[in-house]
PQR file with spaces between the fields and no chain letter, atoms N, CA, C, O and H, PARSE charges and radii, in Angstrom:
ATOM       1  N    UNK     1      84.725  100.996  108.764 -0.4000 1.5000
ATOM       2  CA   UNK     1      84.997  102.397  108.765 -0.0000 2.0000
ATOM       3  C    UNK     1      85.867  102.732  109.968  0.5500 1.7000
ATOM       4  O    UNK     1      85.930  101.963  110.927 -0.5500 1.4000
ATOM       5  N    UNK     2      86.670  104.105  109.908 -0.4000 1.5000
ATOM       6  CA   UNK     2      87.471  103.850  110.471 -0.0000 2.0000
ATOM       7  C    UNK     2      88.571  103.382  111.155  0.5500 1.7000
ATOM       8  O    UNK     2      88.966  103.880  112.209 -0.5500 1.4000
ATOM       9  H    UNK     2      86.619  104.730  109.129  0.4000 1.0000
ATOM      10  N    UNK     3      89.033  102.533  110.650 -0.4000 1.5000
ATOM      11  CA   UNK     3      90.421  101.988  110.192 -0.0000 2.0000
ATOM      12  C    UNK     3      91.464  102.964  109.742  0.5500 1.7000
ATOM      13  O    UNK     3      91.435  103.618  108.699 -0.5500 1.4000
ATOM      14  H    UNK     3      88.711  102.128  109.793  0.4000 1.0000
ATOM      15  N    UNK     4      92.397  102.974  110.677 -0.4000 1.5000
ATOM      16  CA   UNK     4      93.650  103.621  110.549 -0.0000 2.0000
ATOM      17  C    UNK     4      95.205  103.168  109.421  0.5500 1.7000
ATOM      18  O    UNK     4      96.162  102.784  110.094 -0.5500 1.4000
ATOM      19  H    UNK     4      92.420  102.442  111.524  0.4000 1.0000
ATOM      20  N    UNK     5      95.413  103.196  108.105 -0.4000 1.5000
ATOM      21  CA   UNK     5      96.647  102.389  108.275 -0.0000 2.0000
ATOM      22  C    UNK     5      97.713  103.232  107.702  0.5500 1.7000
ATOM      23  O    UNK     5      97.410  104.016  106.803 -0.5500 1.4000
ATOM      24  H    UNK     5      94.636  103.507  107.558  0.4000 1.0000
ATOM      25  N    UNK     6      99.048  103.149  108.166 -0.4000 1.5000
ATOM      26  CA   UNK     6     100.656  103.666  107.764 -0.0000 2.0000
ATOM      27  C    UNK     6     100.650  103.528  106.340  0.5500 1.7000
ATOM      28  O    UNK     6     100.803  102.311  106.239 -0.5500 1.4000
ATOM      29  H    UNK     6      99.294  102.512  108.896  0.4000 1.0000
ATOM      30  N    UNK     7     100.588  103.889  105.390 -0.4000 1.5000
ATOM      31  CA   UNK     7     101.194  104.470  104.356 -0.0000 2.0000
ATOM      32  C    UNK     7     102.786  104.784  103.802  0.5500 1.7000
ATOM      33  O    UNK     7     103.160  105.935  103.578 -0.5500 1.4000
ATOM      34  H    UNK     7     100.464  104.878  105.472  0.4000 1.0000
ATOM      35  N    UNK     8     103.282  104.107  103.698 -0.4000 1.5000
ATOM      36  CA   UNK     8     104.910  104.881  103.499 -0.0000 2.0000
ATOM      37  C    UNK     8     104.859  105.678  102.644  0.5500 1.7000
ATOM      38  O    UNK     8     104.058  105.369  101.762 -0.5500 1.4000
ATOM      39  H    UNK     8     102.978  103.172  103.880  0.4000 1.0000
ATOM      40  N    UNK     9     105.547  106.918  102.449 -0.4000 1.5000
ATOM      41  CA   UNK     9     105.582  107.802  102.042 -0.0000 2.0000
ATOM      42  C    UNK     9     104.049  108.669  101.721  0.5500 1.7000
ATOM      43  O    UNK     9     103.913  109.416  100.752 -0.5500 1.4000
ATOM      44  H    UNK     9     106.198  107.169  103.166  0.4000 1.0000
ATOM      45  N    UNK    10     103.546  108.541  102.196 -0.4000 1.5000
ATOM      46  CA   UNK    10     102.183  109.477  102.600 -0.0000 2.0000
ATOM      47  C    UNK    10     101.655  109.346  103.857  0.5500 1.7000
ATOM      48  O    UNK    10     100.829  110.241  104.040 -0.5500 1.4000
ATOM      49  H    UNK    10     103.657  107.934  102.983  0.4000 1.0000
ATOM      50  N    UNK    11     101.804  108.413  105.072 -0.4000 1.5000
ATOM      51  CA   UNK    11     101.599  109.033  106.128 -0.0000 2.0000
ATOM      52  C    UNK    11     100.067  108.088  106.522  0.5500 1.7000
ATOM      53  O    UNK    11      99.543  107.218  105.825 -0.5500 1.4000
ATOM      54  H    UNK    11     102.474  107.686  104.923  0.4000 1.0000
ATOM      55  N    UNK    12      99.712  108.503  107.579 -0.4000 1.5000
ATOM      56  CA   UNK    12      98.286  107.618  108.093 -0.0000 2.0000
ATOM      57  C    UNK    12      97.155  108.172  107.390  0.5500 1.7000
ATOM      58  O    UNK    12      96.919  109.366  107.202 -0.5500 1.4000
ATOM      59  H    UNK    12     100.137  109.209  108.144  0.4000 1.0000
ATOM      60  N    UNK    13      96.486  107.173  107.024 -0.4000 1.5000
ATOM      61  CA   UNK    13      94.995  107.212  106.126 -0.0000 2.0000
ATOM      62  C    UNK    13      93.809  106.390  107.174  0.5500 1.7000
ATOM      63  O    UNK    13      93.873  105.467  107.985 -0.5500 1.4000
ATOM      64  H    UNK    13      96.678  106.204  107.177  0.4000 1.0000
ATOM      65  N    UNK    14      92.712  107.303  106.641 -0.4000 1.5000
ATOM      66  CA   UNK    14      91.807  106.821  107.399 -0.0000 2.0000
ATOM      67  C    UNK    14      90.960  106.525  106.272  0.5500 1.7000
ATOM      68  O    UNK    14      90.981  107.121  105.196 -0.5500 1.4000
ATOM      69  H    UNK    14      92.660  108.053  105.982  0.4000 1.0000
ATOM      70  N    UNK    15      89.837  105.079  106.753 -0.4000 1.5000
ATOM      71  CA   UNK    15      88.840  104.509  105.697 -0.0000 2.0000
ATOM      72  C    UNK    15      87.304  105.581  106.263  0.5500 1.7000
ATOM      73  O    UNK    15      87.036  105.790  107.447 -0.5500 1.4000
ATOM      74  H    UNK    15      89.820  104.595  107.628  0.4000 1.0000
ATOM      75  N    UNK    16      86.828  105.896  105.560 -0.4000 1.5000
ATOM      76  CA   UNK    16      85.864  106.686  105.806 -0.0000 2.0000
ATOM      77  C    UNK    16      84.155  106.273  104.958  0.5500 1.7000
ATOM      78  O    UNK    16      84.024  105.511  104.001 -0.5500 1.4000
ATOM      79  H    UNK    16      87.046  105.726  104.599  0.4000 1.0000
ATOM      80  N    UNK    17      83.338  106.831  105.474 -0.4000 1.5000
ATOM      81  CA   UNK    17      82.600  106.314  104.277 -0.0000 2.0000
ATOM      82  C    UNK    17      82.097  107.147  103.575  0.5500 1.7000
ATOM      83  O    UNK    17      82.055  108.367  103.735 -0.5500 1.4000
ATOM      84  H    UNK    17      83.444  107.450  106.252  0.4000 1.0000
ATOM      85  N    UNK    18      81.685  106.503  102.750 -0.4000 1.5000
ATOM      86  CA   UNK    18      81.283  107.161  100.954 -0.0000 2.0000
ATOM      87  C    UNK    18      80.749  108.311  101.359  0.5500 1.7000
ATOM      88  O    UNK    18      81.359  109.280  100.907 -0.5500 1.4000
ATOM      89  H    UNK    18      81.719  105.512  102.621  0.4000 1.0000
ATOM      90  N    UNK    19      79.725  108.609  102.126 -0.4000 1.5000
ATOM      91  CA   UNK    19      79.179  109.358  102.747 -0.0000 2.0000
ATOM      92  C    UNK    19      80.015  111.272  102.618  0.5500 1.7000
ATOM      93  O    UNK    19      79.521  112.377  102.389 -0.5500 1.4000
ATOM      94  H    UNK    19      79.229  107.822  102.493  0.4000 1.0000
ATOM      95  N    UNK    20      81.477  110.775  102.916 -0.4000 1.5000
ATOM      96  CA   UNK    20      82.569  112.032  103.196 -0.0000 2.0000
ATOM      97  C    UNK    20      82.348  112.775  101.408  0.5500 1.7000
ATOM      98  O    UNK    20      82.456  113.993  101.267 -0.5500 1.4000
ATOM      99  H    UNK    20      81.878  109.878  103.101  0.4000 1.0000
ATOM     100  N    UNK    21      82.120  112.091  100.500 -0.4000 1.5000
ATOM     101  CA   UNK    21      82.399  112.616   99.201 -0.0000 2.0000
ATOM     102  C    UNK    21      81.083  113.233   98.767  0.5500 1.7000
ATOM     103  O    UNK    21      80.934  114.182   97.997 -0.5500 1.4000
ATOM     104  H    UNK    21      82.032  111.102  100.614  0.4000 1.0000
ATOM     105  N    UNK    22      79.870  112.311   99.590 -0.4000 1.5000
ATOM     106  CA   UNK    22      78.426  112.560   98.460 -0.0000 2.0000
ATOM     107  C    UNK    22      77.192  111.967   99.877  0.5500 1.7000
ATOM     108  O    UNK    22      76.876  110.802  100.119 -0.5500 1.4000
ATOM     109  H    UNK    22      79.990  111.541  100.215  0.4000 1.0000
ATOM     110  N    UNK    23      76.846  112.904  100.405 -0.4000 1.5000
ATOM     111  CA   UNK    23      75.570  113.055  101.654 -0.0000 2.0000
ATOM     112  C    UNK    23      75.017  111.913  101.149  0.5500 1.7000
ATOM     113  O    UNK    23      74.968  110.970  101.940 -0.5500 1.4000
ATOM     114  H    UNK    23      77.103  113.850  100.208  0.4000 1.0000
ATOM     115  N    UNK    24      74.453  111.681   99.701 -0.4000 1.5000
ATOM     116  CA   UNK    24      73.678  110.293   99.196 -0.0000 2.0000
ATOM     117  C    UNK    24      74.070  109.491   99.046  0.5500 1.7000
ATOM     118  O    UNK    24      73.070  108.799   98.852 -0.5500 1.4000
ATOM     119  H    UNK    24      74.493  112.447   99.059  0.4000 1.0000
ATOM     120  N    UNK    25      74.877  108.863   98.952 -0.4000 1.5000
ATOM     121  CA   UNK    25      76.125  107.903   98.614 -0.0000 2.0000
ATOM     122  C    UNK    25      75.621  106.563   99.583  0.5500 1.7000
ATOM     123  O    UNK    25      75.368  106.570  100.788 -0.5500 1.4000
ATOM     124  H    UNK    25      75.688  109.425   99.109  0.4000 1.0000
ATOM     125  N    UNK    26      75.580  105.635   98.797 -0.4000 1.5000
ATOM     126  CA   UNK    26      75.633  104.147   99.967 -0.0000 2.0000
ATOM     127  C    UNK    26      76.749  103.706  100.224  0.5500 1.7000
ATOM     128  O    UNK    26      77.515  103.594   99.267 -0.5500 1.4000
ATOM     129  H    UNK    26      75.785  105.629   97.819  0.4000 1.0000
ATOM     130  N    UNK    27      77.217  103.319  101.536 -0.4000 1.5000
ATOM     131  CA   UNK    27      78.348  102.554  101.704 -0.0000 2.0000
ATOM     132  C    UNK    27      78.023  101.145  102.452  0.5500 1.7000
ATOM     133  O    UNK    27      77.567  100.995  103.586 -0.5500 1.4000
ATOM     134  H    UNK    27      76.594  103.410  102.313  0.4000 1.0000
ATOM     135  N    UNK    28      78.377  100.178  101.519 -0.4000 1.5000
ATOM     136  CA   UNK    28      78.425   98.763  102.088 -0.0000 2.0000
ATOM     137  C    UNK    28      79.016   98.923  103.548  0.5500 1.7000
ATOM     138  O    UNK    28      79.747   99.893  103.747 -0.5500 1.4000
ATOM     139  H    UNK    28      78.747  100.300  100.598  0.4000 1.0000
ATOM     140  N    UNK    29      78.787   98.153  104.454 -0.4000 1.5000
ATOM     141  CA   UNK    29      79.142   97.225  105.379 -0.0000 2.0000
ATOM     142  C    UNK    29      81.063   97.370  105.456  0.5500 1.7000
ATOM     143  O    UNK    29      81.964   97.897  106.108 -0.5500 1.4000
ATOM     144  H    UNK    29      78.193   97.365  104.293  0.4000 1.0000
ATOM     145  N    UNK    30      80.850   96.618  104.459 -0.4000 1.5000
ATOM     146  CA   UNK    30      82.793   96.100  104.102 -0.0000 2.0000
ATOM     147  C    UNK    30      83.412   97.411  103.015  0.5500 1.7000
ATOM     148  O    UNK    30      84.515   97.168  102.526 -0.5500 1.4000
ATOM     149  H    UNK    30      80.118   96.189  103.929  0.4000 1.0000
ATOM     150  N    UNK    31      82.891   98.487  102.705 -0.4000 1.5000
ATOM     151  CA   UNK    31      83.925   99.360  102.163 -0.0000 2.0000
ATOM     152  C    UNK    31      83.941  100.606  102.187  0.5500 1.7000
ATOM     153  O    UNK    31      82.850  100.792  102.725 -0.5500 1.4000
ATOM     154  H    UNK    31      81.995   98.684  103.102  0.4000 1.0000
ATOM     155  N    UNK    32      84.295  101.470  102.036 -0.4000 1.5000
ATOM     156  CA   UNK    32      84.543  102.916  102.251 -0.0000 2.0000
ATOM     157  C    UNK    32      85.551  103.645  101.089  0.5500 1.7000
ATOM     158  O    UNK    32      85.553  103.458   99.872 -0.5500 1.4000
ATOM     159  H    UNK    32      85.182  101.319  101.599  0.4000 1.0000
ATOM     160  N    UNK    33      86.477  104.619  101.977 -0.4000 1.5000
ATOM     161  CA   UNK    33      86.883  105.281  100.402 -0.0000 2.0000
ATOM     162  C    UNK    33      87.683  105.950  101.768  0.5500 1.7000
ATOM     163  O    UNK    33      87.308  106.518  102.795 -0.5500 1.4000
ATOM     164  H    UNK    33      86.476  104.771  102.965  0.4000 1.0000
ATOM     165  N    UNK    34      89.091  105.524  101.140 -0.4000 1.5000
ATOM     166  CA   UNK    34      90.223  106.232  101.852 -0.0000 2.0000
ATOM     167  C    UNK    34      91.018  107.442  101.041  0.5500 1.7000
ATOM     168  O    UNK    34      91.483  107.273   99.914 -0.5500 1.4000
ATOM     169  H    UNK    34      89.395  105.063  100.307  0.4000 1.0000
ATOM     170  N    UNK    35      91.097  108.571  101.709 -0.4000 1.5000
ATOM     171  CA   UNK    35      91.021  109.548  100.974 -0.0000 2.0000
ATOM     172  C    UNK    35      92.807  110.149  100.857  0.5500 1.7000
ATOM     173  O    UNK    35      93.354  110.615  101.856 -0.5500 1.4000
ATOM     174  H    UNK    35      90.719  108.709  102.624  0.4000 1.0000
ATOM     175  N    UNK    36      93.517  110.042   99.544 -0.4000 1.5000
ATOM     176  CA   UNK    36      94.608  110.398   99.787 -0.0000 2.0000
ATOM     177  C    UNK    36      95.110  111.527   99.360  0.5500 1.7000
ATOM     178  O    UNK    36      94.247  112.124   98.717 -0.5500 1.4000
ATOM     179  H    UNK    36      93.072  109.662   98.733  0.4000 1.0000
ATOM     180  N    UNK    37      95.847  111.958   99.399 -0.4000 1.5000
ATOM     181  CA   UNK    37      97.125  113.542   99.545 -0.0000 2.0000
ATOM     182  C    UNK    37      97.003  113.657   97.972  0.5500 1.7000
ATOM     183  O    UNK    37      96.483  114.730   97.667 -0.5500 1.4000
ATOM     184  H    UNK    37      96.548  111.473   99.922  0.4000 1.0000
ATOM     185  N    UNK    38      97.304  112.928   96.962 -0.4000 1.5000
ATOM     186  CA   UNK    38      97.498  113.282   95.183 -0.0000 2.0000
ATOM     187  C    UNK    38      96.063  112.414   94.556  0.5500 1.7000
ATOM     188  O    UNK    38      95.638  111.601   95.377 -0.5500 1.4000
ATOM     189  H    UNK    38      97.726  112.056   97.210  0.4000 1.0000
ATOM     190  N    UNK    39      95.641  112.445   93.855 -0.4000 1.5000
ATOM     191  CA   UNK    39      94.434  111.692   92.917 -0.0000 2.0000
ATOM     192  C    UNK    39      95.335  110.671   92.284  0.5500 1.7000
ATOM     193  O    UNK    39      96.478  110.868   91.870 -0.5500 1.4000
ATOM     194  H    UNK    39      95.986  113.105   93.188  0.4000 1.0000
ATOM     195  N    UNK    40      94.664  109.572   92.271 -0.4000 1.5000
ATOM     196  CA   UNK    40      95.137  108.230   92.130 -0.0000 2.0000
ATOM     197  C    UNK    40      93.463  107.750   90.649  0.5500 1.7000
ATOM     198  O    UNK    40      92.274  107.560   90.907 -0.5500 1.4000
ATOM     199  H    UNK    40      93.736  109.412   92.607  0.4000 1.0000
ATOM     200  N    UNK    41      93.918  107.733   89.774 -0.4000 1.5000
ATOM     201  CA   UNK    41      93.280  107.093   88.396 -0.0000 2.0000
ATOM     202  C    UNK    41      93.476  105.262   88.175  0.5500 1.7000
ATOM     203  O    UNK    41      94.126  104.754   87.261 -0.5500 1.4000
ATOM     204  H    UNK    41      94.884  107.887   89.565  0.4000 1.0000
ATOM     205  N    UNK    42      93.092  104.867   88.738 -0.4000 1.5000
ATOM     206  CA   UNK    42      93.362  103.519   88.265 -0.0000 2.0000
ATOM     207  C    UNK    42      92.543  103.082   86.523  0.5500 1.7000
ATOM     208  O    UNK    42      91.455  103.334   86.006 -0.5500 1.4000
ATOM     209  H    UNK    42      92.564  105.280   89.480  0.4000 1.0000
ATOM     210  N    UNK    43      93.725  102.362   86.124 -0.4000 1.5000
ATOM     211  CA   UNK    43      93.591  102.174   84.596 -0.0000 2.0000
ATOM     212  C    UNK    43      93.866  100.584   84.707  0.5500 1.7000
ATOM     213  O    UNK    43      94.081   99.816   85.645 -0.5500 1.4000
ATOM     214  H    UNK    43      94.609  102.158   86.544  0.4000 1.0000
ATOM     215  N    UNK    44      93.735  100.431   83.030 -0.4000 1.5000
ATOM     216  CA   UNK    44      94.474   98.552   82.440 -0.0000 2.0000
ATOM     217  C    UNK    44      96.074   98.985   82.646  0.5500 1.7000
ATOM     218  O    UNK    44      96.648   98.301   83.493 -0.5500 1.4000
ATOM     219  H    UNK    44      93.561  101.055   82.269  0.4000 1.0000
ATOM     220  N    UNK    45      96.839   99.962   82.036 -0.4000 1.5000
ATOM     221  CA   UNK    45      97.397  100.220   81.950 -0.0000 2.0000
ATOM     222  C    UNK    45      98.322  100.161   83.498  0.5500 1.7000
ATOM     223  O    UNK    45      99.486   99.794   83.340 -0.5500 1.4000
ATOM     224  H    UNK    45      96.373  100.518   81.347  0.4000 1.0000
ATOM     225  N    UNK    46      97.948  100.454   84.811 -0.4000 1.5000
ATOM     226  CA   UNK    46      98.686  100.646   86.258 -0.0000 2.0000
ATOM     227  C    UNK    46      97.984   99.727   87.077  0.5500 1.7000
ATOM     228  O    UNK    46      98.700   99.333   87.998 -0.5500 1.4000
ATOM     229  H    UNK    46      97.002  100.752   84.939  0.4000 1.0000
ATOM     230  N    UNK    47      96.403   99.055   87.079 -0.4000 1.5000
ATOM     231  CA   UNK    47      95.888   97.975   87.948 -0.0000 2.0000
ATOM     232  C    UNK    47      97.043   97.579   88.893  0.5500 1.7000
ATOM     233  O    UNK    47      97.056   97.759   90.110 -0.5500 1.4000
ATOM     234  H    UNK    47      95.821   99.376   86.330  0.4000 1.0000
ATOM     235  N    UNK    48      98.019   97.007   88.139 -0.4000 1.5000
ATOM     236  CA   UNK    48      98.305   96.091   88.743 -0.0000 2.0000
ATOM     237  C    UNK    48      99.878   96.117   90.073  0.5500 1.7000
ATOM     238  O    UNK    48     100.405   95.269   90.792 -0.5500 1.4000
ATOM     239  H    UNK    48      98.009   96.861   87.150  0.4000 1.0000
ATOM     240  N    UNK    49     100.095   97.545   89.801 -0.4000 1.5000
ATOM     241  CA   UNK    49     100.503   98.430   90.689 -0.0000 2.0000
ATOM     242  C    UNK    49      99.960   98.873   92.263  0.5500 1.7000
ATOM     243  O    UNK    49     100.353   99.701   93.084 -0.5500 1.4000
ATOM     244  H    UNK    49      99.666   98.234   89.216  0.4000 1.0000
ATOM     245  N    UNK    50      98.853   97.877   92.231 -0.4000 1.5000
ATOM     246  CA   UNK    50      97.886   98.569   93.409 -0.0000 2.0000
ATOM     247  C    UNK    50      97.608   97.004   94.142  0.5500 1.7000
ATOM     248  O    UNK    50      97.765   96.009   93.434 -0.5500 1.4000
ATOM     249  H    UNK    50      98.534   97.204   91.563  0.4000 1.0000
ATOM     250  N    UNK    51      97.209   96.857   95.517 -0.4000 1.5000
ATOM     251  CA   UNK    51      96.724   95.923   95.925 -0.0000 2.0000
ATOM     252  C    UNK    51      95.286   96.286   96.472  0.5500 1.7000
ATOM     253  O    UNK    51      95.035   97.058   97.398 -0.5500 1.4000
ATOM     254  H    UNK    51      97.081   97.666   96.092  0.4000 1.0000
ATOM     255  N    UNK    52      94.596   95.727   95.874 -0.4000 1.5000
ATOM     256  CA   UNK    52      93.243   96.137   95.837 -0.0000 2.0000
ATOM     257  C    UNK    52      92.317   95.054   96.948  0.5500 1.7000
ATOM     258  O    UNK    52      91.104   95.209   97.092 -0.5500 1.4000
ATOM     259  H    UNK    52      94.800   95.100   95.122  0.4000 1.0000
């Protein structure tokens, strides 16, 4: 958590945890939920557009 990274064309993102979306929410150790500027849908269809 907390991890900063550059973005091109959207700018610095921060990793946050689950916590920011839902008070109950568990967040592993190793992941969080970086929160960006437009809603992002991942599908079969775009997967592979993303580095996950």
């Amino acid at each position: 958590m907390g991890d900063k990274v550059n973005v091109p064309g959207i700018g610095e993102v921060e990793v946050l945890p689950n916590t920011v979306l839902d008070p109950a929410a568990y967040t592993a150790p190793d992941s969080g939920v970086a929160l960006l500027p437009e809603r992002v849908e991942f599908t079969a269809a775009n997967m592979d557009n993303y580095n996950f």
